[in-house]
C-alpha positions as CSV (number, residue, x, y, z in Angstrom):
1,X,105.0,76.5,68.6
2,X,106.0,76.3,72.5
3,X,106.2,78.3,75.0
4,X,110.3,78.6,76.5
5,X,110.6,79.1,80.5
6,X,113.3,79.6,82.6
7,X,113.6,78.4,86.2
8,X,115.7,79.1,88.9
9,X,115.7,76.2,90.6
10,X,113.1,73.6,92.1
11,X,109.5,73.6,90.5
12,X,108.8,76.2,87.9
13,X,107.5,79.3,89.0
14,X,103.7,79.0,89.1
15,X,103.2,82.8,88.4
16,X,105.2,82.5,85.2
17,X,103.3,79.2,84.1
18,X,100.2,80.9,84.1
19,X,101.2,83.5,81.9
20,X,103.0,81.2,79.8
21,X,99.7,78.7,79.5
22,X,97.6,81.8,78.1
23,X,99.7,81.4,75.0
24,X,97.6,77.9,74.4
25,X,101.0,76.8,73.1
26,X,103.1,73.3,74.7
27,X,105.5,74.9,77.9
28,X,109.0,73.5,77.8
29,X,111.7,74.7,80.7
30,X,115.1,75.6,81.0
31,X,116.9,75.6,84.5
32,X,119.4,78.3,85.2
33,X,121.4,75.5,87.4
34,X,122.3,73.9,84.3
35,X,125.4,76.0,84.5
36,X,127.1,75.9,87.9
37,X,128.7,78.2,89.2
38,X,125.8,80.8,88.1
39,X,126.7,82.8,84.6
40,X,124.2,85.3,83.5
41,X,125.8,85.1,79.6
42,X,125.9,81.2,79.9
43,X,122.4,80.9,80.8
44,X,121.5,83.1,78.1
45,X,123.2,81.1,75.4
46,X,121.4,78.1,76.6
47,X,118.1,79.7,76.3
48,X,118.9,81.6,72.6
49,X,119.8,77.9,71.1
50,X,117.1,76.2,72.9
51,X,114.5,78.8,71.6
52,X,116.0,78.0,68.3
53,X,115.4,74.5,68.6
54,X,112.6,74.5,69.6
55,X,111.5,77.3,67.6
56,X,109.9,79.0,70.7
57,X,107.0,81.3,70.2
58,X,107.8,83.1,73.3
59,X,110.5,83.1,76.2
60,X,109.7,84.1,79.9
61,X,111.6,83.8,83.4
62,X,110.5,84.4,86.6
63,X,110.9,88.6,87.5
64,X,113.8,87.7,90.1
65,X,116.9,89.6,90.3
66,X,118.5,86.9,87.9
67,X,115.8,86.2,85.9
68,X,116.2,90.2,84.8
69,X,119.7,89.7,84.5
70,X,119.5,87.2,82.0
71,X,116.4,88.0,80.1
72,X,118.5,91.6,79.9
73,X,121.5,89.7,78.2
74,X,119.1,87.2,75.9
75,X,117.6,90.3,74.6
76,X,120.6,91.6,73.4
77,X,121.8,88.7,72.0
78,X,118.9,88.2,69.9
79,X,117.8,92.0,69.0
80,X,114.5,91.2,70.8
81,X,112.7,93.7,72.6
82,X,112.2,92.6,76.9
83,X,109.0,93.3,78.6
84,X,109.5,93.1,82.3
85,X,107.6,92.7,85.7
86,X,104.5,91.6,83.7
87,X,101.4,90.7,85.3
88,X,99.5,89.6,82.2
89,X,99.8,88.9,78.7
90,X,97.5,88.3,75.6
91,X,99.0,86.8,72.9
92,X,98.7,88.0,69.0
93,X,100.1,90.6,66.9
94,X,100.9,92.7,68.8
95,X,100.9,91.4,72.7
96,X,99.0,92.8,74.7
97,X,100.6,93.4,78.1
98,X,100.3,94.6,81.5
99,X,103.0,95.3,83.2
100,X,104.0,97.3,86.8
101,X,105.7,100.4,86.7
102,X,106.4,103.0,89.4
103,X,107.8,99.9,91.6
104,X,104.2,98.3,91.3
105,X,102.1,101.3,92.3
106,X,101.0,101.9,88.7
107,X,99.8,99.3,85.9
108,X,100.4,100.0,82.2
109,X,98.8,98.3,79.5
110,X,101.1,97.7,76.7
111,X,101.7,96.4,72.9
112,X,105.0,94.4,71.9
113,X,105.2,94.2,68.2
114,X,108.0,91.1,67.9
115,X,108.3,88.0,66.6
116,X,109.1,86.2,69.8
117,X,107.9,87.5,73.3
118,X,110.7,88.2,75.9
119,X,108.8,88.7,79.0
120,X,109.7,88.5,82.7
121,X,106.9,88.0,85.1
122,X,106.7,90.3,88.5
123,X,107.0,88.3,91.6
124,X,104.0,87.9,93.8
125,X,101.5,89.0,91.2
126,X,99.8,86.4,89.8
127,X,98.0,83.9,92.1
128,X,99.4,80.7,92.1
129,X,97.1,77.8,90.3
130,X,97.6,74.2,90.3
131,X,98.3,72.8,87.2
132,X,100.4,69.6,85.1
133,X,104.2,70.6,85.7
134,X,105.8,71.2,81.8
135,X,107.9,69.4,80.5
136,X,111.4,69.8,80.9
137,X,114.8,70.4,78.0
138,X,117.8,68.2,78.2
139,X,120.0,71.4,78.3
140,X,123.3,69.2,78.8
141,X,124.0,69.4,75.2
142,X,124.3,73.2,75.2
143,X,126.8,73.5,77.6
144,X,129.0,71.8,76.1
145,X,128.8,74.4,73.4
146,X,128.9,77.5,75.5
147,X,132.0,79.9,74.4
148,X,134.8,81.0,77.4
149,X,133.4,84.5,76.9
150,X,129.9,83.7,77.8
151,X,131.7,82.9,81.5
152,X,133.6,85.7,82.2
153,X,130.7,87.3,84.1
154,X,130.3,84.2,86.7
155,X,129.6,84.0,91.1
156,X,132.8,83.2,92.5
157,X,131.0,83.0,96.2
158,X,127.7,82.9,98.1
159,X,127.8,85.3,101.5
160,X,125.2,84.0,103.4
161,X,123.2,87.4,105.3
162,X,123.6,88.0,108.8
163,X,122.1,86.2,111.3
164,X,121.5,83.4,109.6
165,X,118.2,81.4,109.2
166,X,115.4,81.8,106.7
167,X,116.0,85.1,104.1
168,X,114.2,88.2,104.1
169,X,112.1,87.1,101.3
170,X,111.0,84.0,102.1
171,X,110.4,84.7,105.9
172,X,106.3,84.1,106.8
173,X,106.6,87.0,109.1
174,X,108.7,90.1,109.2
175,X,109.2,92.9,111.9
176,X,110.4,96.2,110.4
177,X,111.6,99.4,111.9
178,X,112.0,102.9,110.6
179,X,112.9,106.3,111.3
180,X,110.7,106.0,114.5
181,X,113.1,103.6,116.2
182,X,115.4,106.5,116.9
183,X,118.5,104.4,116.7
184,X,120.4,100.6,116.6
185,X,119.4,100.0,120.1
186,X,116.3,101.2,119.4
187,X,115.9,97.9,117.2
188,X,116.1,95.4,120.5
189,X,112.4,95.4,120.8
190,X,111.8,94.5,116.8
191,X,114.4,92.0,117.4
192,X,112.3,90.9,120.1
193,X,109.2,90.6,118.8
194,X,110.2,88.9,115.7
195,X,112.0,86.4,117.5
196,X,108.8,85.5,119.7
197,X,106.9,85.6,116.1
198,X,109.6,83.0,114.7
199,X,110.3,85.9,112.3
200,X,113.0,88.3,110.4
201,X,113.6,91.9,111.4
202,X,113.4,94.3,108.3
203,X,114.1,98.1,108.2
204,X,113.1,101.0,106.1
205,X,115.4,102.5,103.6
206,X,116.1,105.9,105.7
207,X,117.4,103.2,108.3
208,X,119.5,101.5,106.0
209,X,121.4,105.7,105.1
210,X,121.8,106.1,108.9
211,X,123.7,103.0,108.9
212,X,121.4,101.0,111.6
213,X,120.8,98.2,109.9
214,X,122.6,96.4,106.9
215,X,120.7,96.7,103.2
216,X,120.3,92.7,103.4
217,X,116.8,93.9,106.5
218,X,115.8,96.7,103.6
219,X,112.5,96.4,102.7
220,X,111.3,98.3,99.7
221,X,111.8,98.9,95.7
222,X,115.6,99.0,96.3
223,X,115.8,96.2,98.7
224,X,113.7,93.3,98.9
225,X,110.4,92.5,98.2
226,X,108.9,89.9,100.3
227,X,105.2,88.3,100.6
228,X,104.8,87.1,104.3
229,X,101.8,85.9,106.4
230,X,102.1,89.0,108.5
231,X,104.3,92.4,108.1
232,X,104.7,95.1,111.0
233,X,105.2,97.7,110.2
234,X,107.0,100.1,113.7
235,X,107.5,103.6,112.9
236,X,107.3,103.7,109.4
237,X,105.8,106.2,107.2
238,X,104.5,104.2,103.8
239,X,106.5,105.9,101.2
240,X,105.4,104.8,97.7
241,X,108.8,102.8,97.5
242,X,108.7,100.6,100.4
243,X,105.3,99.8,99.5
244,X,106.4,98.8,96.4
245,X,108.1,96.2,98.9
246,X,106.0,95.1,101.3
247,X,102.9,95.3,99.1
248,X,102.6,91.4,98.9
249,X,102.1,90.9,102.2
250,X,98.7,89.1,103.0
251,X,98.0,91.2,106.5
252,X,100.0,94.4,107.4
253,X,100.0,95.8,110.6
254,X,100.9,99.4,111.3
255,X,102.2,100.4,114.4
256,X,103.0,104.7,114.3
257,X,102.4,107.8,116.5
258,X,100.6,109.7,113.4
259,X,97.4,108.7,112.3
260,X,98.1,110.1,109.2
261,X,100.9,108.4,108.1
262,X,100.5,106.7,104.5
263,X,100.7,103.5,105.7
264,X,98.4,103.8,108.6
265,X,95.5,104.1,105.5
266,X,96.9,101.2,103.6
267,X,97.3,98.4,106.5
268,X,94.8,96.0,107.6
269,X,95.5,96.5,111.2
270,X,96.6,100.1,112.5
271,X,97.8,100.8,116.4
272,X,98.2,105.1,116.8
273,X,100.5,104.8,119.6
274,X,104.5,105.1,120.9
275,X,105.9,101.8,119.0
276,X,108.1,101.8,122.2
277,X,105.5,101.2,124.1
278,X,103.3,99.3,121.8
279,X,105.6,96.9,120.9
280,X,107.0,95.7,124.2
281,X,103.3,95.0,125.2
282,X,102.7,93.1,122.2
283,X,106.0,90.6,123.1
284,X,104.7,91.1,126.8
285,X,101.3,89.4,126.0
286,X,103.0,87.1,123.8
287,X,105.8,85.7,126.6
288,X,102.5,85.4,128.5
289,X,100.3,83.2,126.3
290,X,103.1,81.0,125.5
C-alpha cells in the first residue's frame, strides 16, 4: 500500500520523504494549498478521503506549525493515534519510532501499535537526500466535497513581520540578543552587525517578557526554530529551550562575559568578552574589509 504525504507548498519536504521511503511502499502527496484560503479541518478531510482511496499504509506531514495542526485534526477524525516531531521510523507491527521530546534535547524510542501511521517529521532533523520527486494526487475532486463545517476554522489574513525581508526561519544568518543587551537600544549594534552580515536580528525569550523585541525575533522552543549558516549568539545564556531553537544551526558563535555560560560549551566559536565591545569591532572590521 502507499505511503500519504502532505506538503505545504513547493517540493515535498525532503526530511519527510526519507522517512516516508523507509516504508518501501509507493509515496503519493497531498498539497495543503489545495484549499485556499488555508483550513486546518479542510485539509484534513482531503487527506482522510485520500488515505481511503488510496488505502494509505501510513500518513506524514512535514513537523511545521501547520503540518501539527492538521495531523492533530486528522487524528481525531479518524481515531488514530499521532506521533510527532519524529526523526525516524521502522515500519512493522508495531512502529518503531524515534521521536524528540524535551524541545529536541532528548530522543525517545517508541512503539505505535495502529493500523495506519500518523507521523509528523521534526524540522531540520533528517539530512536532506536526493531522490525521484513522488508522485502527486489530483485532490480537486475532494474539495468539491468538503462540508461548510470543515471551514469554519479558516486564515482571514497574512501579517507580514516587521521589517520586512527574508523570515526568521529561513534567514542564512541570524544575530541574537539577550538579557546582556541591557535594553532596546541596546539592540543597535545587533541590528548592525546583522545588516553588514545580510542577516535577521533574533532575541532570547527573557527579551521578548521585557518587551524589547516583538515574539516574531524569538528564537527558541516557543518561538522559532531556524537552521542558518551562522547564529550569534550576544549575551545569551543557552537555556535548554532556546537551544531547542537554535540547535540546527550549522556554526554557532557565542559572544558572553561568562565563560561558563551553557552556551559558551555548546558553540563552535566562543568570544569571553563585553558583547558591547565585541560586537562593534566585529561590524568595525567588517565596514573595513568591504
Amino acid at each position: 500500500m502507499p505511503v500519504l504525504l502532505l506538503m505545504e507548498d513547493g517540493e515535498p519536504s525532503q526530511q519527510a520523504l526519507t522517512i516516508a521511503r523507509a516504508f518501501g511502499a509507493p509515496v503519493h502527496a497531498v498539497r495543503m494549498e489545495a484549499v485556499d484560503p488555508f483550513a486546518p479541518d479542510a485539509v484534513a478531510a482531503l487527506i482522510e478521503r485520500a488515505a481511503d482511496d488510496l488505502k494509505a499504509s501510513a500518513v506524514l506531514a512535514a513537523g511545521t506549525d501547520h503540518g501539527n495542526d492538521v495531523m492533530a485534526r486528522l487524528a481525531a477524525r479518524m481515531g488514530l493515534p499521532l506521533a510527532a516531531n519524529c526523526t525516524a521510523a521502522s515500519p512493522g507491527d508495531p512502529v518503531v519510532l524515534t521521536r524528540q521530546r524535551w524541545g529536541g534535547s532528548l530522543l525517545e524510542e517508541a512503539l505505535m501499535h495502529t493500523t495506519r501511521p500518523l507521523i509528523t517529521v521534526a524540522p531540520h532533523a533528517v539530512s536532506i537526500e536526493q531522490g525521484p520527486s513522488p508522485l502527486e494526487v489530483d485532490t480537486k475532486p475532494y474539495v468539491d466535497a468538503l462540508e461548510s463545517r470543515d471551514l469554519v476554522v479558516r486564515v482571514s489574513e497574512h501579517v507580514a513581520p516587521p521589517g520586512g525581508g527574508v523570515s526568521l526561519a529561513e534567514a542564512k544568518v541570524v544575530v541574537s540578543g539577550g538579557r546582556g543587551v541591557g535594553s532596546r537600544e541596546g539592540f543597535a549594534i545587533i541590528e548592525e552587525l546583522a545588516g553588514l552580515l545580510g542577516g535577521r536580528v533574533g532575541c532570547s525569550r527573557v527579551v521578548t517578557s521585557a518587551g524589547w523585541r516583538p515574539h516574531t525575533d524569538q528564537v527558541g522552543q516557543t518561538g522559532t526554530k531556524i537552521s542558518p549558516d551562522l547564529y550569534i549568539a550576544c549575551g545569551i545564556s543557552g537555556a535548554t529551550q532556546h537551544m531547542a531553537g537554535c540547535k540546527g544551526a550549522k556554526r554557532i558563535l557565542a559572544i558572553n562575559a561568562d565563560p561558563e555560560a551553557p552556551i559558551m560549551t555548546l558553540a563552535d566559536f566562543a568570544v569571553v568578552g563585553d558583547l558591547k565591545e565585541v560586537v562593534p569591532a566585529i561590524s568595525a572590521e567588517i565596514r573595513k574589509r568591504k
